[in-house]
N, C-alpha and C positions, 0 to 999 in steps of 0.2 A: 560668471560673467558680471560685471559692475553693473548696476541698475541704468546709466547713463551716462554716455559719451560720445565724443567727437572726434576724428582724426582729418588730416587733408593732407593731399598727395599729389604727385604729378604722376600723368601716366607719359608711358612710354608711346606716346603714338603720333602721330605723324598730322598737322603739330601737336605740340605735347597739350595735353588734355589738364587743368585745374580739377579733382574732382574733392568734394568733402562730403563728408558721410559722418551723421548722427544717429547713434538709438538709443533707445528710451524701454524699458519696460514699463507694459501699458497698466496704469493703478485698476485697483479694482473698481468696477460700476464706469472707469471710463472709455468713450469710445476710443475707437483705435485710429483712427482716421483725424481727431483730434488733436489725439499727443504725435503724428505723425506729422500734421499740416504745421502745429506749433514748431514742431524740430525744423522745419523747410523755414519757415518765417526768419528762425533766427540767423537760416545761412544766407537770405537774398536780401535785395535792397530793402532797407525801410519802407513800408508803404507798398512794398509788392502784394499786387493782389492772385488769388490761388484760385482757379478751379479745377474740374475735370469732368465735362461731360462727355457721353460715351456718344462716339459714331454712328451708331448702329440706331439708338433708342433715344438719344438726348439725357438718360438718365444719370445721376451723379457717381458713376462708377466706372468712368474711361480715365486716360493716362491724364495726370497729373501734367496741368499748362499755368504760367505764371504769365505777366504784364512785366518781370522785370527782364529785359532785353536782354541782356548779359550774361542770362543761366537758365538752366535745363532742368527743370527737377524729376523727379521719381520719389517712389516709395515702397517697401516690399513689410510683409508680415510674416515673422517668423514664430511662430505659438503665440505668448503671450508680449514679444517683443514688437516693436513698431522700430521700423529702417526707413531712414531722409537720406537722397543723396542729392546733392548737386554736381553737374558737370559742365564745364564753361561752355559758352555761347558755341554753336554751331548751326547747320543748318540742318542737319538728321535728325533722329529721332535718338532719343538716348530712353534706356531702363534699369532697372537692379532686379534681382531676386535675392533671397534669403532664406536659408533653412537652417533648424539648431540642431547641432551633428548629430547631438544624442534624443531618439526620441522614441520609447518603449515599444507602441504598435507598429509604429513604421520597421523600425530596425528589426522585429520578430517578424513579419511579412516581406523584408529586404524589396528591394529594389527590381529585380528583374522581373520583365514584363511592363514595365514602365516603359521602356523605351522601343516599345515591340519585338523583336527576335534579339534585340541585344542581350549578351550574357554577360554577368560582370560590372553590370552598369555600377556606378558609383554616386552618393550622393553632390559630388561636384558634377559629375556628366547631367543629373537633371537640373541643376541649379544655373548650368550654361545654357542648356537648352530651355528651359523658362523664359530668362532673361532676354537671350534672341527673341524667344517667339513673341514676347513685351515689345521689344526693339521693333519687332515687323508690322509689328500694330493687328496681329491678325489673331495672338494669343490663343489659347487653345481650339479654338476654329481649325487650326491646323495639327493635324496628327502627329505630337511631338516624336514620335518614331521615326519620322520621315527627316530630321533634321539631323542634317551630317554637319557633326563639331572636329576642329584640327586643332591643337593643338600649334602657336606660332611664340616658339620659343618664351622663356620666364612666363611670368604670370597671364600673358596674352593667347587668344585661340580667337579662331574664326568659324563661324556657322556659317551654312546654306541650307537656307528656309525656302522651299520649292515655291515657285512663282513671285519670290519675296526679293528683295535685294540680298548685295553679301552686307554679312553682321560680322564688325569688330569686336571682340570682348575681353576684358580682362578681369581676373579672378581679384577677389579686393580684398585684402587685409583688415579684418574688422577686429569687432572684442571677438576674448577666445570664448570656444561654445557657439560659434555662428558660419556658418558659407556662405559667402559672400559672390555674387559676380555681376559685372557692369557689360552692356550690351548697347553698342553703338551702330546708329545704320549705316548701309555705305555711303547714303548723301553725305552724313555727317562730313565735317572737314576734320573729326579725328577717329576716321576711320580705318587707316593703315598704322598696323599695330607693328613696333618697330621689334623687330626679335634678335638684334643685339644685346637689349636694355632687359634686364632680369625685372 
């Protein structure tokens, strides 16, 4: 995987979504949250200010909000990489997750029971169900078990997160070495994922 880079894309959804996504592998001794906040800086306006306090506690560790009107940020941590996405303006709630395909204890322990009775699970079925549960703003609060993901043609699928709205999402094309998924809420206005569009 390249130390750092950038891609931006239209999604297929209903309107088409602007989304850009930078990552960075994070240097030694530096925080993550840092090289994370620096990647978002360079994709919003000049002079956009960042925070993220959490709902619950006021502390600096809820979803990622900006001043700049126009874009949606997020941010995901995958070992020692740090993930920036932006997503254009809407009125939802937008998130990303990220995991690196390969990853010694995970992959010897695999996956099943993660997602409670499910067999099979795969590391993209947790990586949607993250991102939703991000999107619903209720994050592991909620028993990611309980969250039924569809599949809505190409790269798009949709969650229902029990008591939650419905989540738009689509699987995102990053460096190789990484899972990628984008989770949109149904306020959003790009929340019908068009499943014509791959």
């Amino acid at each position: 995987m390249p130390d750092a880079g950038r891609i931006e894309r239209e999604l297929a959804t209903t309107p088409p979504t602007r989304l850009q996504l930078a990552w960075k592998v994070v240097p030694s001794g530096a925080a993550r949250r840092d090289v994370a906040w620096d990647l978002l800086r360079e994709m919003l306006a000049p002079g956009a200010e960042l925070s993220n306090p959490c709902a619950r506690c006021g502390g600096p560790h809820g979803p990622v909000r900006t001043t700049d009107a126009s874009a949606r940020p997020a941010v995901a941590y995958a070992s020692g990489v740090a993930v920036a996405a932006v997503a254009s303006r809407g009125s939802g709630t937008f998130a990303i997750d990220a995991e690196v395909e390969t990853e010694p204890v995970r992959d010897a322990a695999g996956l099943n029971g993660i997602l409670g009775a499910r067999s099979g699970v795969r590391l993209r079925d947790w990586v949607r169900v993250e991102a939703a549960l991000k999107a619903d703003g209720r994050g592991l609060r909620v028993d990611p078990g309980t969250v039924a993901v569809v599949p809505v043609g190409g790269q798009g699928w949709q969650a229902v997160v029990a008591g939650g709205p419905m989540i738009a999402g689509w699987d995102v094309d990053g460096p190789p070495g990484l899972v990628i998924s984008a989770a949109f809420s149904e306020a959003s206005e790009a929340a019908r994922v068009d499943p014509a569009t791959p």
